[in-house]
N, C-alpha and C positions, 0 to 999 in steps of 0.2 A: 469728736473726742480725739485728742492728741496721745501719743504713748512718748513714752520719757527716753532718749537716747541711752541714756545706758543697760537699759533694762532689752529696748529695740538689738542693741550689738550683743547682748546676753543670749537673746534667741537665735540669732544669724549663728554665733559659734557653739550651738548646742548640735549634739551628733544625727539626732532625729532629724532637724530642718534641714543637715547637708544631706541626708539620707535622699527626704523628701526633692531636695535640686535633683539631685543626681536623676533620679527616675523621670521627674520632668525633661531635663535637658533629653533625658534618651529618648521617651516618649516621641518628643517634636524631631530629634534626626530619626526617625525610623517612619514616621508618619511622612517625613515628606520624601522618601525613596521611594523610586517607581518597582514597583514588581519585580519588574526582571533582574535586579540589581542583584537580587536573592542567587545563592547558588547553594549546588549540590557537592558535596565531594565525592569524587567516584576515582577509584583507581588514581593517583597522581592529575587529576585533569577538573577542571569545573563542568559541570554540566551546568547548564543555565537552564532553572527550573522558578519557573512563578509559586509565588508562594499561596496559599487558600484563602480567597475575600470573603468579608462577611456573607451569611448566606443570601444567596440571590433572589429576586422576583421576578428579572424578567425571563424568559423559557430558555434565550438562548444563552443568558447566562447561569442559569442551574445548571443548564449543560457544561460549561466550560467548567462550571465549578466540580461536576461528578467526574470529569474527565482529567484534571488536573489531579483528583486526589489519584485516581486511575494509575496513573503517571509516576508520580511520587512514589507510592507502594512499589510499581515497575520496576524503580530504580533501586529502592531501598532496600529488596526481598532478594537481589540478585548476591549466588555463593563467593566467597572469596579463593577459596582452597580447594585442589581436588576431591580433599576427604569431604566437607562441606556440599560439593557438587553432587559427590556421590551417594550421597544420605538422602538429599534432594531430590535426586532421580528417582530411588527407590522408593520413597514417598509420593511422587506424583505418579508412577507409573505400573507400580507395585511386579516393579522385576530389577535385575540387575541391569548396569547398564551395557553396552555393548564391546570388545575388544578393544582397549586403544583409547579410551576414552575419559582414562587421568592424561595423557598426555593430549587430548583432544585440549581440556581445562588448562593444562597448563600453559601450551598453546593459547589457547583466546585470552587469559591473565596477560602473558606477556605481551598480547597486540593491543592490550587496552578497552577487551572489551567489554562495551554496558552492558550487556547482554551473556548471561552465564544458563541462567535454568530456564528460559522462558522461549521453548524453542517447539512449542504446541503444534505448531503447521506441520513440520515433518514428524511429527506423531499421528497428525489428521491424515496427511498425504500416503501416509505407508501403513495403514491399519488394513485396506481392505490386502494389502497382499500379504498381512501375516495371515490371515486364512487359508492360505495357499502352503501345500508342501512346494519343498528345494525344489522338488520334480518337475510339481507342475509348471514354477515361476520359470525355469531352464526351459523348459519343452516351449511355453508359450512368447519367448525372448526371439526363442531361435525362430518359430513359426511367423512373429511381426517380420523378422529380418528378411526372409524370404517374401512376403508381399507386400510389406508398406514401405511406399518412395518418401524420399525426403527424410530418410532416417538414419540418422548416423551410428554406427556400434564404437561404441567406445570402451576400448580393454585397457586395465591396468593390469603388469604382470610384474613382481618383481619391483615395484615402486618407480615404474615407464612405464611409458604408452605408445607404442612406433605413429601415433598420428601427431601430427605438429601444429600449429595455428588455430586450436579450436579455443578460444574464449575458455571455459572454463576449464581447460588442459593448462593457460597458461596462469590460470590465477592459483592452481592450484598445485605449478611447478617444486614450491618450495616443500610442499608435506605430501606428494609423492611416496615419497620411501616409508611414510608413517602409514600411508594408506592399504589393506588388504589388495588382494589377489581379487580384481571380480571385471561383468561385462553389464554395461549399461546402455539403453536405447535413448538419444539425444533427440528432440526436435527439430530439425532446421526451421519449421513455419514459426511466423508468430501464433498463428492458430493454433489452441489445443488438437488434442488428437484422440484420447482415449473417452467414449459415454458412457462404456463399461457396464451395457445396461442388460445385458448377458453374462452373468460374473460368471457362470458354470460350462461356458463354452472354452474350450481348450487350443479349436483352431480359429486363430487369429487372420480374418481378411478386413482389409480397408475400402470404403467404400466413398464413393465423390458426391457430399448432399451439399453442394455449392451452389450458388444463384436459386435457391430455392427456399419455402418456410422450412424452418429447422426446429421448431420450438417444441411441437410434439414427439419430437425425438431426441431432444434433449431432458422432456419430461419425460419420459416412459416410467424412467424407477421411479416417482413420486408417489407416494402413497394417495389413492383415493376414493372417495365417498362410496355410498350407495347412489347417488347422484349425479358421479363423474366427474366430482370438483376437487380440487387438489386440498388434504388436510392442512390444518395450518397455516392456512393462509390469512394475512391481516390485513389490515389499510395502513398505510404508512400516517406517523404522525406529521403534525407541519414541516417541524425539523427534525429532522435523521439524532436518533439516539443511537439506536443499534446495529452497527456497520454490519456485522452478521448475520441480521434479520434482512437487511436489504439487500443485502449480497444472494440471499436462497432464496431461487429459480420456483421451487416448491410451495412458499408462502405467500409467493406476487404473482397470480396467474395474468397480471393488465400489463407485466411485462412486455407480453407477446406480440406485440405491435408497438410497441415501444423504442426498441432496438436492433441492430444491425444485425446481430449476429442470428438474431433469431428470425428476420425477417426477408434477409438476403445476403447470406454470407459471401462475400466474394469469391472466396477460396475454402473450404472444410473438406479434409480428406481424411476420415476418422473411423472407429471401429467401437461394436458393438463390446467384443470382448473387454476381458479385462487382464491388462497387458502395463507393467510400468513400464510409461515414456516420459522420459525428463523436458519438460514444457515450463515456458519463461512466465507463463499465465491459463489459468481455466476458467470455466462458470462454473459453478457450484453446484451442480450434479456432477459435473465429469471427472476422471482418477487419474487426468497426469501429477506426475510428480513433482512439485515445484521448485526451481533453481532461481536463482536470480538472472535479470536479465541483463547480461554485463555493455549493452546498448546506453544504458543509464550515464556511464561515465565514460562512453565512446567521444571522440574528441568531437563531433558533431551534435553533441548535447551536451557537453559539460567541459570545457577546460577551464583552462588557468587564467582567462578573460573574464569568463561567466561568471563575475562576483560585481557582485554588485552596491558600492558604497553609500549609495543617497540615503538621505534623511526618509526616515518614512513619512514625517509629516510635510514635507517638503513634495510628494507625488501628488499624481493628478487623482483627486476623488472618482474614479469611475474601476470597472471592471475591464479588462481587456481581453479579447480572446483573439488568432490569427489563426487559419489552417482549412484542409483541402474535407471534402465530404465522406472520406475515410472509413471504414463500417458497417457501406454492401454494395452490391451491386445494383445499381438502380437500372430495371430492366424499364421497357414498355408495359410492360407488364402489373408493374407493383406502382404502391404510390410511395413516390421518393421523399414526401413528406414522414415516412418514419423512419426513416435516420436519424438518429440521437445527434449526433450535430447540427442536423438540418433544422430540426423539433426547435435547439438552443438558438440559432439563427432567427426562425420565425417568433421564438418568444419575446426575444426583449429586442430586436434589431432598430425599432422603432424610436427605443426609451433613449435617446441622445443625452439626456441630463444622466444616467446611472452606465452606461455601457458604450465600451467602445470595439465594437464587433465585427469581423467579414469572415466570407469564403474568399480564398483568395485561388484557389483551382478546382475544376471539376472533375473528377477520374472514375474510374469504375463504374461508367454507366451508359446505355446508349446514347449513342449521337443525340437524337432526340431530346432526352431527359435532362441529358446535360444542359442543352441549348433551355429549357423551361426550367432547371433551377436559376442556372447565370440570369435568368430573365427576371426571375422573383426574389434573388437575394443579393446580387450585384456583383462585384466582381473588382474588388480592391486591388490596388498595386501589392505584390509581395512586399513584406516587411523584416527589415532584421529580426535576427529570432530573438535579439535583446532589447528588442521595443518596449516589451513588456513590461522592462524596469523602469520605467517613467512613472508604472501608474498601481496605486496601492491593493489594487485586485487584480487577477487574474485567474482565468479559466482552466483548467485541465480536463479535458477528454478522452474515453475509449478512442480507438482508431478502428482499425482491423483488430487488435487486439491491444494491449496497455500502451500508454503510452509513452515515450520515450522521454518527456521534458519533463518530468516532475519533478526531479530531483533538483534539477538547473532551477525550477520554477522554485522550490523550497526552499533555496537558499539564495532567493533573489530580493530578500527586506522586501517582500511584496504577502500579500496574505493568499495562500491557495485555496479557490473554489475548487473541491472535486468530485465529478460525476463517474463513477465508476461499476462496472459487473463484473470485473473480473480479479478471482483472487489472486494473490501474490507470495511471495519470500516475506515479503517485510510487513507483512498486515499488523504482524501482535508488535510491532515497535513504532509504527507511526501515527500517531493518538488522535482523532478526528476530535475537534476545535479544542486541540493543543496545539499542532503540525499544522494542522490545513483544516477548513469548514466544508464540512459535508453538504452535497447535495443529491437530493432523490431525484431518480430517473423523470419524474413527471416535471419538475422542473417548478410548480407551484409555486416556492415560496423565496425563489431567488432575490426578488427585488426587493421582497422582503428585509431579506438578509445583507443586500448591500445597503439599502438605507439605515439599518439598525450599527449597523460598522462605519456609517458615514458621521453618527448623531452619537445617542450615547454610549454605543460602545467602540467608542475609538482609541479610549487606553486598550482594552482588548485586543483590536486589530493590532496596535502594535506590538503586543506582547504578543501574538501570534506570529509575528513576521519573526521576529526576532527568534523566537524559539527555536521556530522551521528552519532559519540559517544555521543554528548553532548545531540542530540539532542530525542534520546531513553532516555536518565535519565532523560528529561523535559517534555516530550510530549506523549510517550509510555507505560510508566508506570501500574503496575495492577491496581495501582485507576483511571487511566485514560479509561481505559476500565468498570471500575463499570461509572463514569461521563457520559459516552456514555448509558450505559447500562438504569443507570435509566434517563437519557431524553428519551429516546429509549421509554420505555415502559411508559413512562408520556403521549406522543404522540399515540401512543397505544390502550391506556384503553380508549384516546378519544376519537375517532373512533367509538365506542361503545355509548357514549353519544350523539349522534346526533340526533337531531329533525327529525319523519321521516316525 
């Protein structure tokens, strides 16, 4: 059936049929833009934020998808105005907020940051010491300083400090003068320090449970059965949902041979009481207080090189992991096989098509041990540390305690695998399979997960890499760590002002 020309150009100029183009032509450009294209506005800057795919099927993408909406809210819920900020507080906290703390806001407004109300860790980190009067937190300060080594006191008086070169003295140079009168205890180790598993003890001694199992005494406070078995405790699913659930010590009792820290800490020189010490990382029992670790953007992890421009589909399909046995001390005694690096080594060392893995040093262990790992896991040439941007996965590990490349790792257009116990400063800002892909200590479902980012979720992988780069140059940053730093200690010094 033919249609008549005039009648045909009658329709084309009728307002409905241009209607109808228009949403076609839009339709097909927005179908054929990749994800990431999408952005946020936040404060003068894009945040590069994936947009929500239709609902998913397969497991590890319902995750990305509950974890992207996660993300989104993150950004979208955060105050713009002091008055705003401070509404906010008084709603989630149900008190006022602490001295200093419109000029805290106005402060992080003008550095840009993503991050305004959502600052839950230093409210997790400082809850058991609001139980405490001024008295006690004073008396028990002073009692660490007198027998715990390795600890530095660090006083602000007058908006100075007469100490010089400490890392967060100089990130926090410039809001000095904004910050209270107070005296704080720094960690030098990377080891935590406080188990706090005695809160009602006053005097504070440190004790050396180094080279030895530690696990039942990092469990003591856990609640447990008529049975002896820790409440609460789950099975982990395939894949890591709840970075929370995995991270407590309480819920996983198959940790216990699992890991370094719990099975032969190299170094642990910690205390029963309960004492605020400013610690760079803990396990989830124990009550340091956490700071960020300014190691992160130390120029031995992170400079003005460590960017990395490759195509992400242009990398080598495999996993890559480089580094020493880090995590305990492997005596004659123990079996050096539970090393959480060691454990990653033996699982997939084999898999040549999916991984490309070594130990490239043996440390902290007897002569002996040493010479029987080197024997069983080999003993690669050292590698540049920017090897790893060749290839579209890479590994991050525990060490002795966090580790220092993640950040370089994050913003290396590579996708981050990470195995981690220990919590941090930046937990509630770095979104697991938004940032980086989770993995559980037992290590199960690794090759799993690289095959599924090999095949059909390799738009994902790349929107992962990408996000993790962009999302270090917005949210990671060393001002962002002073931002932390002084709410940190704003909250702090109050503590000390309380009605006894």
């Amino acid at each position: 059936m033919s249609v008549h020309p005039q009648l045909w150009r009658r329709c084309l100029r009728s307002p409905t049929t241009k209607v109808i183009a228009v949403i076609v032509v839009v339709l097909i450009i927005f179908h054929n833009l990749p994800l990431r294209d999408f952005g946020f506005f936040s404060r003068e800057k894009i945040i590069r934020i994936s947009t929500i795919p239709d609902p998913p099927k397969h497991p590890i993408d319902q995750l990305i998808y509950k974890q992207r909406t996660r993300y989104q809210e993150l950004l979208k819920r955060q105050s713009k105005s002091p008055k705003e900020a401070i509404t906010n507080y008084k709603l989630r906290y149900k008190r006022d907020p602490p001295p200093g703390f419109a000029d805290w806001v106005r402060y992080a407004l003008q550095q840009n940051s993503t991050i305004i109300d959502d600052f839950d860790t230093i409210e997790k980190v400082l809850h058991p010491f609001r139980q405490l009067e001024p008295g006690h937190l004073e008396s028990r300060i002073e009692s660490a300083r007198r027998t715990g080594s390795r600890l530095q006191t660090v006083s602000i008086n007058n908006g100075t400090s007469l100490l010089a070169g400490l890392p967060i003295l100089e990130s926090l140079k410039d809001v000095l003068p904004s910050l209270p009168d107070m005296t704080f205890l720094l960690n030098e180790l990377d080891e935590p320090r406080v188990i706090g598993s005695q809160p009602d003890k006053d005097d504070i001694s440190f004790h050396d449970y180094g080279r030895r199992p530690s696990w039942t005494k990092l469990t003591a406070s856990c609640q447990k059965t008529d049975n002896g078995e820790l409440e609460g405790q789950q099975k982990h699913p395939y894949f890591l949902e709840s970075i929370t659930n995995s991270l407590d010590l309480c819920r996983n009792p198959g940790y216990e041979d699992q890991y370094g820290m719990f099975t032969s800490p190299c170094t642990f020189v910690g205390t029963e009481g309960l004492v605020p010490v400013f610690s760079v990382a803990r396990v989830s029992t124990m009550r340091d207080v956490l700071v960020p670790g300014h190691d992160y953007h130390n120029e031995g992890f992170l400079n003005k090189d460590d960017v990395d421009f490759r195509n992400f589909t242009s990398k080598e399909n495999k996993l890559y992991w480089r580094g020493s046995n880090t995590g305990t001390y492997a005596s004659s005694q123990m079996k050096w096989e539970t090393n959480h690096r060691a454990r990653f080594m033996l699982k997939v060392r084999n898999n040549t098509d999916l991984f490309d893995v070594g130990m490239t040093a043996y440390i902290q262990c007897d002569w002996n041990v040493c010479q029987a790992m080197e024997k069983a896991l080999g003993l690669p040439p050292r590698a540049d540390k920017n090897a790893s941007f060749k290839y579209k996965f890479v590994m991050d590990m525990d060490g002795n305690g966090y580790s220092g490349r993640f950040y370089r790792l994050l913003q290396s257009n590579s996708v981050v695998f990470k195995q981690t116990l220990v919590e941090q400063w930046h937990d509630e800002r770095v979104i697991p399979w938004v940032h980086y892909v989770p993995v559980t200590v037992g290590l199960d479902e690794i090759e799993d997960l690289v095959k599924f980012f090999l095949t059909e979720g390799t738009r994902q992988a790349e929107e992962i890499a990408a996000e993790s780069t962009s999302w270090v140059q917005a949210a990671l940053r060393p001002i962002d760590m002073t931002i932390y730093e002084y709410r940190l200690l704003l909250e702090y010094a109050a503590l000390f002002k309380k009605t006894s």
